[in-house]
Structure formats: structure tokens, C-alpha cells
KEKE-3310 file (N, C-alpha, C; in steps of 0.2 Angstrom, whole numbers, plus 5000, padded with zeros to 4 digits):
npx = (5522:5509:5492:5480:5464:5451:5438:5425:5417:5401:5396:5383:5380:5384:5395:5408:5411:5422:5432:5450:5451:5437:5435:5444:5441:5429:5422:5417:5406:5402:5391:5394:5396:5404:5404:5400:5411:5425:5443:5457:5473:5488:5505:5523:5539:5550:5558:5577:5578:5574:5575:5570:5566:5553:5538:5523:5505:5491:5479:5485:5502:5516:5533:5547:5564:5567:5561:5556:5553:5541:5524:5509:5503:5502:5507:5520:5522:5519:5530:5542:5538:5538:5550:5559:5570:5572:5568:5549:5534:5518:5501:5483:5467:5451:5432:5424:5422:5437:5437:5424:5418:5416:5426:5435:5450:5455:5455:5462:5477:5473:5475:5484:5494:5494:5497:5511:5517:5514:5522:5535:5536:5528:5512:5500:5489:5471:5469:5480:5483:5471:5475:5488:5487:5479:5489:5496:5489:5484:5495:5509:5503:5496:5482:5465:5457:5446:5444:5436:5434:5447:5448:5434:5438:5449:5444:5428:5411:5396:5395:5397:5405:5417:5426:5436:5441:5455:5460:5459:5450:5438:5429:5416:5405:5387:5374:5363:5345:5340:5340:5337:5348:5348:5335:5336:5347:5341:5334:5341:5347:5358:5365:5377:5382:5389:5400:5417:5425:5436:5438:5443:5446:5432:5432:5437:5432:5424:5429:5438:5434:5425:5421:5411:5402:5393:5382:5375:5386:5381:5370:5371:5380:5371:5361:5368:5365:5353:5348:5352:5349:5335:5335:5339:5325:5308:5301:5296:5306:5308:5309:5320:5324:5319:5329:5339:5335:5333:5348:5353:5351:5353:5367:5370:5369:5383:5391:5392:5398:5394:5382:5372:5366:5361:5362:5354:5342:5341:5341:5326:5321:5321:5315:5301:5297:5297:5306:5311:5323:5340:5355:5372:5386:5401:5411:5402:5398:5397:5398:5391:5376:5366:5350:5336:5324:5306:5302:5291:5293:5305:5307:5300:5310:5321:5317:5317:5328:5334:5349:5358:5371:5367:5367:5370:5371:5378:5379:5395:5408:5422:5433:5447:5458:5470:5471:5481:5495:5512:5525:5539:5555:5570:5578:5589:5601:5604:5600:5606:5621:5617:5616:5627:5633:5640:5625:5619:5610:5593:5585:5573:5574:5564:5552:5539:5534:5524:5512:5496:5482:5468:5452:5445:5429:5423:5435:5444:5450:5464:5467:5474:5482:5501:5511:5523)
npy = (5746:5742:5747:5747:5748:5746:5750:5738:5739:5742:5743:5751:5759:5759:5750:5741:5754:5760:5754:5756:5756:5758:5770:5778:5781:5786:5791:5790:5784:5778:5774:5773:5764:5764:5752:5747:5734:5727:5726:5721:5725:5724:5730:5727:5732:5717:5710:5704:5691:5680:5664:5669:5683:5689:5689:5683:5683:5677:5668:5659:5654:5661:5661:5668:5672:5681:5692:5688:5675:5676:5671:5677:5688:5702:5707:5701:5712:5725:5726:5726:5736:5746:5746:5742:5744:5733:5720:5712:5710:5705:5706:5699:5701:5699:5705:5699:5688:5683:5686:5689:5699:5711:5719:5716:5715:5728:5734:5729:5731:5744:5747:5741:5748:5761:5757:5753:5763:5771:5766:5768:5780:5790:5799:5798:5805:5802:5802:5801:5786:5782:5783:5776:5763:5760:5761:5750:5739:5740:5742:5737:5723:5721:5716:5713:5725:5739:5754:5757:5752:5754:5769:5770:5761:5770:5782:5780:5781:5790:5788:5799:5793:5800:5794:5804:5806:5810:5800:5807:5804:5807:5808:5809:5815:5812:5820:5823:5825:5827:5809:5802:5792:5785:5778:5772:5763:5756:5747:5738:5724:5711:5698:5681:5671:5659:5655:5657:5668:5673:5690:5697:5687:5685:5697:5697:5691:5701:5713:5715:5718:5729:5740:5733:5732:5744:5752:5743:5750:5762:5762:5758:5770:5779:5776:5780:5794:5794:5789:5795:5807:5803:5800:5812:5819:5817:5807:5792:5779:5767:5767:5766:5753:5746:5753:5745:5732:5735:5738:5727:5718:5723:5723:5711:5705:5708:5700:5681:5677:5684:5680:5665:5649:5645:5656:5666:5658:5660:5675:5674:5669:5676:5690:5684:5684:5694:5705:5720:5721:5719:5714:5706:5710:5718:5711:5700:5683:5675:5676:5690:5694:5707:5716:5725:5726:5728:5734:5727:5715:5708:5697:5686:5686:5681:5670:5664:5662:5650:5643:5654:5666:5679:5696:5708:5725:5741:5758:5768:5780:5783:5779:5771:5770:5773:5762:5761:5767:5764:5765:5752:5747:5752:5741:5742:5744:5732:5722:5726:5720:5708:5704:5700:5691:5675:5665:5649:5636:5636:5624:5612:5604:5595:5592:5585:5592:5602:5599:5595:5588:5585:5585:5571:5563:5560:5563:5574:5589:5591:5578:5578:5587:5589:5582:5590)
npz = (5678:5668:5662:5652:5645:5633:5622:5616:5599:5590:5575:5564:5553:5536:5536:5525:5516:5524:5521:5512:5499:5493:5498:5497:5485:5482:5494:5512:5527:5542:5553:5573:5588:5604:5617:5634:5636:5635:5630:5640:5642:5651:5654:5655:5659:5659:5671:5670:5675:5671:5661:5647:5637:5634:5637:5633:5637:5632:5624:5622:5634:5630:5631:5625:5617:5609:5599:5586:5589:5595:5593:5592:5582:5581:5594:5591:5580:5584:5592:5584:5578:5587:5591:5606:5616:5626:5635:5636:5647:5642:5645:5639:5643:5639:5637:5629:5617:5606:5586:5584:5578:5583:5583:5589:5586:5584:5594:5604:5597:5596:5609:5613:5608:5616:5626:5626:5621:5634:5640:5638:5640:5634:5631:5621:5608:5604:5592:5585:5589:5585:5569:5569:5573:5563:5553:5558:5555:5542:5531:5539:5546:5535:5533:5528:5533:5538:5541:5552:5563:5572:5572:5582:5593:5599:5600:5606:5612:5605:5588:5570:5559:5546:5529:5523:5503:5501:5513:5525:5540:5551:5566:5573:5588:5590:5592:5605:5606:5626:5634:5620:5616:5625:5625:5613:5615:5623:5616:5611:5607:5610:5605:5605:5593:5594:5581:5578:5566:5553:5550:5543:5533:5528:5522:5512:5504:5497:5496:5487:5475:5476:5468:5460:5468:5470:5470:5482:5491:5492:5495:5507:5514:5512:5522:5534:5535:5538:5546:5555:5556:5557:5572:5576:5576:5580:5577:5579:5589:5584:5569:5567:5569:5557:5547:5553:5546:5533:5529:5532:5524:5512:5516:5515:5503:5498:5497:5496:5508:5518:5526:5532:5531:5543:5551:5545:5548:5561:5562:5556:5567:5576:5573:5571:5583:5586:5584:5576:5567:5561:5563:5558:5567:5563:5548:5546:5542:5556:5575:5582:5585:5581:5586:5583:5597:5603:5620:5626:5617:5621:5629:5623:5612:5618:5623:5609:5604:5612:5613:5611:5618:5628:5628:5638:5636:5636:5631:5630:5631:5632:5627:5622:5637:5650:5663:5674:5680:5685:5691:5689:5696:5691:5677:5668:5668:5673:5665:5652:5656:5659:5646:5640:5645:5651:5655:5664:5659:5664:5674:5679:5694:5697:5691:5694:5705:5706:5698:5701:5700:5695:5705:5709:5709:5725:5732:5741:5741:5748:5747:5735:5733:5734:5748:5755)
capx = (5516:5505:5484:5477:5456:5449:5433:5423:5411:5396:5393:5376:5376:5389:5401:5409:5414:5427:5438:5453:5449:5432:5434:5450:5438:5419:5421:5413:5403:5397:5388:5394:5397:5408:5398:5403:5413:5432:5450:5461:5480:5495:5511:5530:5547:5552:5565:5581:5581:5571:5578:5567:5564:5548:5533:5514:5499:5484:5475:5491:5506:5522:5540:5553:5571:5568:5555:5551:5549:5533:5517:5506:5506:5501:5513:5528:5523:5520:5536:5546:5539:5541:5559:5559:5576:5571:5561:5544:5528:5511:5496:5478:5461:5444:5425:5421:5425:5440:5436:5416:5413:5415:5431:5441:5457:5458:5455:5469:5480:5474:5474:5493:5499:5493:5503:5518:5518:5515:5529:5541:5534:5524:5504:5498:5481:5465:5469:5484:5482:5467:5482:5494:5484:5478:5495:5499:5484:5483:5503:5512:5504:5493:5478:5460:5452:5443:5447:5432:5436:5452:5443:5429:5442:5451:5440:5425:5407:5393:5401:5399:5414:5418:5431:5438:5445:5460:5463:5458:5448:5435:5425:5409:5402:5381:5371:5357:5339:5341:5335:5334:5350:5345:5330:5338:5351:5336:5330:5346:5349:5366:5368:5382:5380:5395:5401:5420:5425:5441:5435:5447:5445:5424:5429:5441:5427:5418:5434:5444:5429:5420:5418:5407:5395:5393:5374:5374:5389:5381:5364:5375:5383:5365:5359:5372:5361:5343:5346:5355:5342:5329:5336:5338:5317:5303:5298:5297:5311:5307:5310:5330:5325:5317:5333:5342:5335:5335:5354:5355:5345:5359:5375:5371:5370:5390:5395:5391:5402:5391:5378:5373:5358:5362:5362:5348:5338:5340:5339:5318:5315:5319:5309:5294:5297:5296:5313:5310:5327:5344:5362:5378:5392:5407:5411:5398:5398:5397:5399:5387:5368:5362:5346:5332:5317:5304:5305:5288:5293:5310:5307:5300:5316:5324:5315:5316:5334:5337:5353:5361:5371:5360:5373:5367:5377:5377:5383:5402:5412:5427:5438:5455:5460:5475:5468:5485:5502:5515:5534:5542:5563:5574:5583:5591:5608:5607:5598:5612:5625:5614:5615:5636:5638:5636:5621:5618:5602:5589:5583:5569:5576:5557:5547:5531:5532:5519:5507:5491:5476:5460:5449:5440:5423:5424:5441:5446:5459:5469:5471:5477:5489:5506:5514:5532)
capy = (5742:5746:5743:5752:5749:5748:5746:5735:5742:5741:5746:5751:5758:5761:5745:5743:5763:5763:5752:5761:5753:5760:5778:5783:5786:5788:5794:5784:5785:5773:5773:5765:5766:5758:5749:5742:5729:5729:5722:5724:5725:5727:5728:5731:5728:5711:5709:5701:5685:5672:5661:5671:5689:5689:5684:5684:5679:5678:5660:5654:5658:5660:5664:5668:5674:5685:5695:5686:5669:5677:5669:5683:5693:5710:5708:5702:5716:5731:5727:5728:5745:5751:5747:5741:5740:5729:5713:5716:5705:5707:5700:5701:5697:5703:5704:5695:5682:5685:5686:5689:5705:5715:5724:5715:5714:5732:5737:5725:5733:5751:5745:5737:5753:5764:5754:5754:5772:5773:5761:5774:5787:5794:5799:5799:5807:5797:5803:5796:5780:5778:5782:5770:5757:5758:5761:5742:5734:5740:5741:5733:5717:5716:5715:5716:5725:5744:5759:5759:5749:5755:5777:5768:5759:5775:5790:5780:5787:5786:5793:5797:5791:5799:5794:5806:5801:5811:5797:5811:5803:5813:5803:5816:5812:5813:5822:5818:5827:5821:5805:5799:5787:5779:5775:5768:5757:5749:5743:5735:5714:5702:5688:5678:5664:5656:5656:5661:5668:5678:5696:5699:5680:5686:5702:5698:5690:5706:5718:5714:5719:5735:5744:5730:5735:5754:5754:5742:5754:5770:5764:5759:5776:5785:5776:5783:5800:5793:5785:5800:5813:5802:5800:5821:5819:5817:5801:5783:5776:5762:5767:5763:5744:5747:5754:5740:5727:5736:5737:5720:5714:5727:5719:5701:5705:5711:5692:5674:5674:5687:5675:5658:5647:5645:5664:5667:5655:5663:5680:5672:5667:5683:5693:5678:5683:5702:5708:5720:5724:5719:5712:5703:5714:5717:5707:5693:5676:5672:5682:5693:5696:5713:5713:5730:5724:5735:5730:5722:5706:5705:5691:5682:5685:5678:5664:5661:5659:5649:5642:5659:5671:5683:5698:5715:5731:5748:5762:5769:5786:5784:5776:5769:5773:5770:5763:5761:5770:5762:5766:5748:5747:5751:5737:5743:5742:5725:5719:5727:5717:5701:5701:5698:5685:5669:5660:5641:5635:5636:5618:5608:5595:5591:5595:5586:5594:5606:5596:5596:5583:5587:5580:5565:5559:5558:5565:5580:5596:5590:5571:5579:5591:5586:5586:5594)
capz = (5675:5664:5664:5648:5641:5628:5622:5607:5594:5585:5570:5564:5544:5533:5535:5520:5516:5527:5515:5507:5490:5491:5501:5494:5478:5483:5501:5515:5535:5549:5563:5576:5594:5607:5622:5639:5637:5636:5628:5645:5641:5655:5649:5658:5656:5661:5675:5669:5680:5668:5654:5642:5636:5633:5640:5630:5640:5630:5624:5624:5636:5625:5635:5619:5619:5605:5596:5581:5591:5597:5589:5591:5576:5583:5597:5588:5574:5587:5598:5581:5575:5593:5595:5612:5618:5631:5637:5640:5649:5641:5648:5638:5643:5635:5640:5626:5613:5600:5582:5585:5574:5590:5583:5596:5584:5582:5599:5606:5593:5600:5618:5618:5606:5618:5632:5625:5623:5639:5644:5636:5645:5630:5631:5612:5606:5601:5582:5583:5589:5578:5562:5570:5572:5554:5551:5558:5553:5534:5531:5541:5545:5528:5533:5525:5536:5536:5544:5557:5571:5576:5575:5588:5598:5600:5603:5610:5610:5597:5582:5563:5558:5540:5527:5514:5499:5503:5519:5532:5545:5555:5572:5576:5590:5586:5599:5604:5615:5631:5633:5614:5616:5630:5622:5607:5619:5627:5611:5607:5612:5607:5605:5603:5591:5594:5577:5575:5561:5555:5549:5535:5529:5526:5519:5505:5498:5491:5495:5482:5468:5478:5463:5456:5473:5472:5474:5488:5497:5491:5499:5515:5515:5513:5527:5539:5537:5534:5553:5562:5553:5561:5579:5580:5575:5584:5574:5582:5588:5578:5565:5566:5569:5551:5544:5549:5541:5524:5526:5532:5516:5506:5514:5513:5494:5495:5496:5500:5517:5524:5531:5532:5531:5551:5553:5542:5550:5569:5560:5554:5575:5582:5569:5571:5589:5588:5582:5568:5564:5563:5559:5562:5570:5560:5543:5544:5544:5564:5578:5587:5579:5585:5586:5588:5598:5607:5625:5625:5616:5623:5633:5617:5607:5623:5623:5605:5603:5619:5612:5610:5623:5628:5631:5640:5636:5640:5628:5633:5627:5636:5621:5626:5642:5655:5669:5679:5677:5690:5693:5694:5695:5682:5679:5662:5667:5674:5659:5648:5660:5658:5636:5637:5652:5650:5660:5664:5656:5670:5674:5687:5693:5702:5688:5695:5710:5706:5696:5703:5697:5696:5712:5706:5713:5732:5734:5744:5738:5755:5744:5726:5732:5736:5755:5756)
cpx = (5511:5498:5479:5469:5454:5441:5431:5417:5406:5395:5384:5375:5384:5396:5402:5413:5418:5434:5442:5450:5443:5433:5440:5448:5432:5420:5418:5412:5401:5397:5389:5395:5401:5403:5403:5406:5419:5438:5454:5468:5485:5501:5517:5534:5549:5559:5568:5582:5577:5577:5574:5566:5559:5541:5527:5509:5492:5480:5481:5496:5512:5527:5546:5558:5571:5562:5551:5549:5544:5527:5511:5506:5505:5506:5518:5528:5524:5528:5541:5544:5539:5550:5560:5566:5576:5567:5557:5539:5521:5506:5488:5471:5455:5436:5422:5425:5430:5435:5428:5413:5413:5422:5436:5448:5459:5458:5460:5474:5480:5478:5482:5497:5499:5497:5509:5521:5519:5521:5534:5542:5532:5515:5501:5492:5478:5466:5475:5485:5479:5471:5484:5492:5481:5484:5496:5497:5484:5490:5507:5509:5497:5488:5471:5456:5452:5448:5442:5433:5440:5448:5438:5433:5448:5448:5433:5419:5402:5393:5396:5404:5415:5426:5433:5444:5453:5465:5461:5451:5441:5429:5422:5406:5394:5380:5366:5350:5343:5335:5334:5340:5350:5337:5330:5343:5347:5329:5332:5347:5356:5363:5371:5383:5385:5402:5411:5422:5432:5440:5438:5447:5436:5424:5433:5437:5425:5425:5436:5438:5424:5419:5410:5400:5395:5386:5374:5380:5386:5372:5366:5377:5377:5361:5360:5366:5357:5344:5351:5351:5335:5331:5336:5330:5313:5300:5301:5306:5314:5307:5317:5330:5324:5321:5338:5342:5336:5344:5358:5353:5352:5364:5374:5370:5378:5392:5393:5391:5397:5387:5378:5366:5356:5361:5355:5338:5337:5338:5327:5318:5317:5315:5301:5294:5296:5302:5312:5315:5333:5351:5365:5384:5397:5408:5406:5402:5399:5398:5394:5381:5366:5355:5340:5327:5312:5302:5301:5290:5302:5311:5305:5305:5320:5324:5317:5324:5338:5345:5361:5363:5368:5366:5372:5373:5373:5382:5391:5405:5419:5433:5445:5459:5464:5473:5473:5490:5507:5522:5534:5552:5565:5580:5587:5599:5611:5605:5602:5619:5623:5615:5622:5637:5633:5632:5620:5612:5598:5586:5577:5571:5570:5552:5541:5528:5526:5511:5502:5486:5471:5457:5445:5433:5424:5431:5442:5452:5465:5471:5477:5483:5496:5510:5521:5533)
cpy = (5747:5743:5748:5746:5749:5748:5742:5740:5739:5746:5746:5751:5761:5758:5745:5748:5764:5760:5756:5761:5757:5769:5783:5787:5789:5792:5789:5787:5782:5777:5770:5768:5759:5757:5746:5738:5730:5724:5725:5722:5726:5724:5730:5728:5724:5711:5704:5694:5682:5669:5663:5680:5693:5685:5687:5681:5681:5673:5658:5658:5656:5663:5662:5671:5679:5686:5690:5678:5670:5674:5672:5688:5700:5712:5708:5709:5723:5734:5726:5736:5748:5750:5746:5738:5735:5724:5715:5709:5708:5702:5703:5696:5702:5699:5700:5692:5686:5682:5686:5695:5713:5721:5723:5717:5721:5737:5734:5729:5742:5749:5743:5744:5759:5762:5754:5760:5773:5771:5764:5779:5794:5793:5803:5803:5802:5797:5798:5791:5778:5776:5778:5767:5753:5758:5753:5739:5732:5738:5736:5725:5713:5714:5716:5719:5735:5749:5762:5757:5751:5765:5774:5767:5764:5782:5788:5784:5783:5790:5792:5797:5794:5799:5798:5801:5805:5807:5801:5807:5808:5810:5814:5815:5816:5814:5824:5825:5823:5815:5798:5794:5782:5774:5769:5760:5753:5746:5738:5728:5713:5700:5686:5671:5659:5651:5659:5660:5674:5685:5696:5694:5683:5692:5699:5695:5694:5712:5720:5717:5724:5739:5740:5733:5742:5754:5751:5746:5760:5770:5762:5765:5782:5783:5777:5788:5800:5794:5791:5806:5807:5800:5806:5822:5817:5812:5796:5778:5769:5760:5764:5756:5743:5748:5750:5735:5728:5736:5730:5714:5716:5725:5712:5701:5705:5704:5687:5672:5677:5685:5669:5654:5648:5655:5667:5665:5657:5671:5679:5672:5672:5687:5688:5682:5692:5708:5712:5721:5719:5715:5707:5710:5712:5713:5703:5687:5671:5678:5685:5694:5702:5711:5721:5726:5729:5731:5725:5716:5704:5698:5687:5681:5681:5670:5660:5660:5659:5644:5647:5663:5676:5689:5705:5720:5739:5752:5764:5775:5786:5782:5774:5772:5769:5768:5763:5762:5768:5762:5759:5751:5748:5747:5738:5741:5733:5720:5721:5721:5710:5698:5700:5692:5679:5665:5654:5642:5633:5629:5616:5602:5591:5592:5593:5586:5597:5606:5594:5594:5585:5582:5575:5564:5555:5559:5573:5585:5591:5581:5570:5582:5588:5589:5587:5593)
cpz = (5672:5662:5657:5645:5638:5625:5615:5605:5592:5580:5566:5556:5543:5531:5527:5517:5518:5525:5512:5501:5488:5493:5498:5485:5479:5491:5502:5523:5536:5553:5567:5584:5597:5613:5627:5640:5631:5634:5636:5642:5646:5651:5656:5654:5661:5664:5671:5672:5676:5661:5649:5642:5636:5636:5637:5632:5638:5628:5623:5629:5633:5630:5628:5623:5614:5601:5590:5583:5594:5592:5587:5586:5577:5587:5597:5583:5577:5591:5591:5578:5582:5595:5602:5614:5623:5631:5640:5640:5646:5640:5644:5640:5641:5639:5636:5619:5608:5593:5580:5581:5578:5587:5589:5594:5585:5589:5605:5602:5596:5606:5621:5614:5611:5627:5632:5624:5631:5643:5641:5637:5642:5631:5626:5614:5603:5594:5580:5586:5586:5568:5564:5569:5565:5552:5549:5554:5546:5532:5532:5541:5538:5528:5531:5530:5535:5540:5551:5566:5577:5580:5581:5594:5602:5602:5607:5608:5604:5592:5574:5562:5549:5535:5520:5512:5500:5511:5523:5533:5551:5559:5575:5579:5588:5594:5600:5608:5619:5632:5628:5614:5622:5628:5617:5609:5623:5623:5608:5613:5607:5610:5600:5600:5590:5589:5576:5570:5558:5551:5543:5530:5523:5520:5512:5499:5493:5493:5490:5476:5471:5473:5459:5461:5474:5472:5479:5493:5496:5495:5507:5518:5516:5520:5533:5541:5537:5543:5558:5560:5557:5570:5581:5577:5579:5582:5576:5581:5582:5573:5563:5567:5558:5545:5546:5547:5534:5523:5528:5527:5512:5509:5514:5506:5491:5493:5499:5507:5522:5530:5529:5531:5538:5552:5549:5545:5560:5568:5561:5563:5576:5577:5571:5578:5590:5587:5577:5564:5568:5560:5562:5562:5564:5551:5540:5546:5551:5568:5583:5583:5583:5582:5588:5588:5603:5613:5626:5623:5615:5626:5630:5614:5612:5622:5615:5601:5612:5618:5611:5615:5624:5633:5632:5639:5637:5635:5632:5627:5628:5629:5623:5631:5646:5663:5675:5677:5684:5689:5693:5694:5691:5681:5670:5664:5668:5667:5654:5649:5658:5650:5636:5642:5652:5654:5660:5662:5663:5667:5678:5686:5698:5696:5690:5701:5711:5701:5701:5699:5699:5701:5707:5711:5719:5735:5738:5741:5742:5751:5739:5728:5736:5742:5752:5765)
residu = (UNK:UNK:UNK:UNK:UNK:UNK:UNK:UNK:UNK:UNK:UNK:UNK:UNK:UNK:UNK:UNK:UNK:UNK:UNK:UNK:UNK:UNK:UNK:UNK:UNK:UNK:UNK:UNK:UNK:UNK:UNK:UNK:UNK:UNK:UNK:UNK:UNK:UNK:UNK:UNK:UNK:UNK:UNK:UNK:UNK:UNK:UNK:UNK:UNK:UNK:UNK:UNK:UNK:UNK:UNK:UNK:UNK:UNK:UNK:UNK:UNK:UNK:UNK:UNK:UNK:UNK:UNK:UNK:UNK:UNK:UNK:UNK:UNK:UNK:UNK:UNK:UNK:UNK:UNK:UNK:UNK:UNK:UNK:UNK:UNK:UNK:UNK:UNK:UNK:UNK:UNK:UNK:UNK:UNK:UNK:UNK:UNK:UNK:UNK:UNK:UNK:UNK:UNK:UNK:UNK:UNK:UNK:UNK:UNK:UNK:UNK:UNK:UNK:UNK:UNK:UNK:UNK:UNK:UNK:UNK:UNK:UNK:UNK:UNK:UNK:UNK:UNK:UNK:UNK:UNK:UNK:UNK:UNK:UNK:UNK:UNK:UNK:UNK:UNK:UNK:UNK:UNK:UNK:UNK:UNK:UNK:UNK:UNK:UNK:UNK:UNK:UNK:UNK:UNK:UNK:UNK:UNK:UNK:UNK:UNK:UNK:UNK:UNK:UNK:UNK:UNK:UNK:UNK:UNK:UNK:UNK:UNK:UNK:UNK:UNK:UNK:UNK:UNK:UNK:UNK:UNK:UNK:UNK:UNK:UNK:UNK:UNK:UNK:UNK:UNK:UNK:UNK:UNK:UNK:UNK:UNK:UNK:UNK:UNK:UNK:UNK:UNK:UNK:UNK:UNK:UNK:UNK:UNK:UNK:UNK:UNK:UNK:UNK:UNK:UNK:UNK:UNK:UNK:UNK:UNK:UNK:UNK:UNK:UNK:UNK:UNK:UNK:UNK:UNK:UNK:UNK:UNK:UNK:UNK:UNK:UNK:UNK:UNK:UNK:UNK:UNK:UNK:UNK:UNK:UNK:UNK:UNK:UNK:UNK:UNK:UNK:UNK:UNK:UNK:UNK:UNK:UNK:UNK:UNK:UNK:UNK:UNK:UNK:UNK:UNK:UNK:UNK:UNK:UNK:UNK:UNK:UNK:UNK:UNK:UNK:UNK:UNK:UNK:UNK:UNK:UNK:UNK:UNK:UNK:UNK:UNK:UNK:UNK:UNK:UNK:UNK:UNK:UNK:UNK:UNK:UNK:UNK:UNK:UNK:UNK:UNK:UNK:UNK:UNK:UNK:UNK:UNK:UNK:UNK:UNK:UNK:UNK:UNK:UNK:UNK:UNK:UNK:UNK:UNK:UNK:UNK:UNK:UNK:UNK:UNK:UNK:UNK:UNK:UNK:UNK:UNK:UNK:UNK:UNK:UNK:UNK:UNK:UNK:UNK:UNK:UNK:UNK:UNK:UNK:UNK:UNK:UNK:UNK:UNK:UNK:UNK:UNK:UNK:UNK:UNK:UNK:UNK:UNK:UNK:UNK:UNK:UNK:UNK:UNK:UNK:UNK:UNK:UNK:UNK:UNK:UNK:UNK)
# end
């Protein structure tokens, strides 16, 4: 059994940049950091005794007989570029919502390649996870999505992240006085506006035409080093709330999808309310709204989006990690033995033995459940 970590990101300046289309010509670097709050994945190899090979538990649970009747597109995609001679069980739950901006996709996609290595009795490096993953995402399954998430989701930490145009990758962590990012992470609010939205749907809006945006990526790209030359300075925290409204003014120019009237319109209360700065997490269009406020009129922006998750986090360095390495049985030979011999189709012949109704209004558990 296998129990590997992950964590989500935020991104601060430089979204954008980290695009092939864009970096492989101009160069590109974000800011971003990964925070408290986690993709958990366990994975094994699935004992031979079911009428299926496969088992996927994530918002759906899926039991196939064969790889590509998996519905999962990372997991059918990963358990074919790993070659997995075997039937395997993998179980996913996360600390917060999928498809939110948070960089959940690419930290799932870290988080189960980092498991399956391990389920073959390989323990990769941060670099190359963060390549593999890009590998999947970009390549194999075709995706519009950058090259930041997955570097975050694999090394962890509050990083420049920069991309040459020769494809080399380079996560730096930034280093600080002591003091100055704690300072900076308790100026920082989510919230979750319960918008979802599919990342690469948002971006292919302005992707596909980044050369038409080269001043609004090349004043994202300057802001990486305005906002990390003023956190190594002795000038007002506050001032990084200030740099992110100016690049949140500069990506909602890249495309229509980026916000909304609805996101714009919760953007004005928290500002009204004392926010001076801030964004949506990730692509746009829903998601998470970061938020810099100075502590003072926290409890205002609180109040002033009381329909919205209000969701405390705490920096994190750690970057994908195995939280549990366990020996189970090796049942490879009986599962060799089990693919030639023919099995009776497994049946219930009680199937609603084990249904179980929800209590009603004046009912006790001891009514609903069924005696034997």
C-alpha cells in the first residue's frame, strides 16, 4: 500500500509565462508557492479475488476489467505509460474542491506518478516528476495547460519558478529575512466562490494567440522581480497587495473568460471592505479569489462576502511526499494463474440485503437497518 501527498498552489505574478507557446520563444517566471492543503492518493496492487481488475475511487467509484474502461483520464493515461503488469486499486481524496484554480489537476497527476513509482519499487526526484507530469499533461493527454503547477506540486516551497526558452525548467526557492513571510501569509485570505471551472477550457481562450499579448505577459513576467526585490527590502508589506491588483487589472485584459461580472462584482466588496489587492487562483473564470488584506479589516472582508468559503491556510515546503510505504503479499503468481482459467461470473443473489434507508422523522438506526 501506498499513501503519497501532494500539495496545491498559488500562484502570485507571472501566470501566463509558463506556457510552451509563449516560453519556448520569450522566456518566462512565476511566483508561487504551495500551502497547507493537500491531493492525498493511495495506490496498490489489487488482490486477484474480484470480478474486476481495476478499481478507481474518486467522485465516482469505477471497478473495470481493463485499462481503458477506466473513465478517469489521468488514470487510464498514467497506468498506460506506466505499464503496470498488474491490477491496481487507487483511492483519491483532496482538501479542496477539484477544478478551482488551486492546481489540483497537476498535483493529482504528480501525486499518483509519484505512487506508482513507488508501487514498482522506484523513488524518483522532484525534477523528474515535475518533467513527467508535464510530460502527461502537455503530450500525452493533450492538454492546455502550463508548466507551473506540476514544478509547485513537486518541489514545494515558495519558489521563482523560471522557464527557458530552451524548455529547461529552474524552481528557486526565494529566501527571505526572518520573519518577512510570515508576515506576507498573514495578509493573505481565500475564498472559495464556488464557481467551477475547467482550467484549460479558460485558457485556450487567449493561449492559442499569446503572441498578440506580449506587453500584458512581459508586464506579468516583470512583476515576478518588482514583487520579490520588494519582499528582500525593508519597504511595506503592502506594497505586494498593490502589485497584485496591477496584474490582476493586466490578466483580465488576456481574455473575456478570465472573469466575470459575478467575480468582478465580489472582487469591488472586498476592496470596498479593505482588501487592496488581489486575484483568482489559476486560469480564471471561478475558483478561489485570493485576496491581500491588512489584518485590521479582515473581519470586514469577512463580513463582506458572507456567501463565500472563507478558507485559512498556512505556507508548506514539503512538495510531494510518501506518507506510507507498506509491504502487502505478492500475489503475482496467482494473478498470472487467474488470466487463463475460467471463472463463473460473480453474482448476489440478495442484493438488497445491504441497502440501508436513510432514517426518517422519528425513526431510530435500530428501525432502518435490516435483522439477519
Amino acid at each position: 500500500m501506498i499513501i503519497s501527498r501532494t500539495p496545491y498552489r498559488i500562484s502570485f505574478f507571472g501566470g501566463g509565462t509558463d506556457y510552451p507557446g509563449w516560453y519556448r520563444q520569450h522566456g518566462g517566471a512565476v511566483l508561487s508557492t504551495t500551502i497547507d492543503k493537500y491531493c492525498y492518493l493511495s495506490c496498490r496492487y489489487l488482490p486477484p479475488f474480484f470480478d474486476y481488475r481495476y478499481r478507481v475511487v474518486w467522485s465516482k467509484v469505477e471497478n473495470c476489467r481493463t485499462v481503458d474502461e477506466i473513465e478517469h483520464p489521468v488514470v487510464r493515461c498514467l497506468l498506460q505509460h506506466m505499464q503496470l503488469q498488474r491490477g491496481v486499486e487507487v483511492h483519491h481524496v483532496g482538501d479542496l474542491p477539484a477544478r478551482s484554480g488551486m492546481g489540483s489537476s497537476s498535483a493529482f497527476t504528480v501525486g499518483l506518478l509519484h505512487a506508482l513509482h513507488a508501487l514498482q519499487g522506484r523513488m524518483v526526484g522532484k525534477q523528474h516528476l515535475m518533467e513527467e507530469a508535464i510530460h502527461v499533461e502537455q503530450n500525452l493527454l493533450k492538454e492546455t495547460v502550463g508548466s507551473q503547477d506540476q514544478a509547485s506540486a513537486a518541489h514545494g516551497g515558495f519558489n521563482k519558478i523560471t522557464f527557458a526558452s530552451n524548455g529547461h525548467i529552474q524552481t528557486s526557492p526565494i529566501v527571505l529575512r526572518p520573519g518577512r513571510l510570515e508576515e506576507l501569509d498573514s495578509h493573505l485570505m481565500l475564498f472559495y466562490t464556488g464557481i467551477v471551472r475547467t482550467a484549460s477550457k479558460v485558457a485556450t481562450a487567449y493561449v492559442t494567440d499569446l503572441q498578440s499579448k506580449r506587453r500584458q505577459l512581459r508586464i506579468l513576467r516583470d512583476l515576478v522581480d518588482e514583487s520579490i526585490d520588494l519582499l528582500a527590502s525593508e519597504h511595506s508589506i503592502e506594497r505586494f497587495g498593490e502589485l497584485l491588483d496591477e496584474a490582476w487589472t493586466t490578466k483580465r485584459s488576456l481574455g473575456g473568460g478570465i472573469s466575470t461580472d459575478e467575480i468582478d462584482a465580489l472582487y469591488a466588496r472586498a476592496t470596498t471592505a479593505g482588501a487592496i489587492g488581489g486575484k483568482l487562483t489559476g486560469a480564471g473564470g471561478g475558483g478561489f479569489l485570493l485576496l491581500f488584506v491588512p489584518k485590521a479589516a479582515q473581519a470586514n472582508v469577512i463580513a463582506a462576502l458572507p456567501d463565500l468559503v472563507h478558507v485559512p491556510f498556512r505556507f508548506e515546503s514539503s512538495g510531494s511526499q510518501m506518507l506510507f510505504y507498506g509491504r502487502e503479499e505478492d500475489f503475482t503468481a496467482a494473478e498470472a494463474a487467474r488470466q487463463d482459467q475460467p471463472i463463473a461470473a460473480f453474482r448476489d443473489r440478495d442484493a438488497d440485503r445491504w441497502t440501508i434507508p436513510y432514517p426518517t422523522s422519528g425513526s431510530s438506526l435500530v428501525d432502518v437497518v435490516p435483522r439477519t
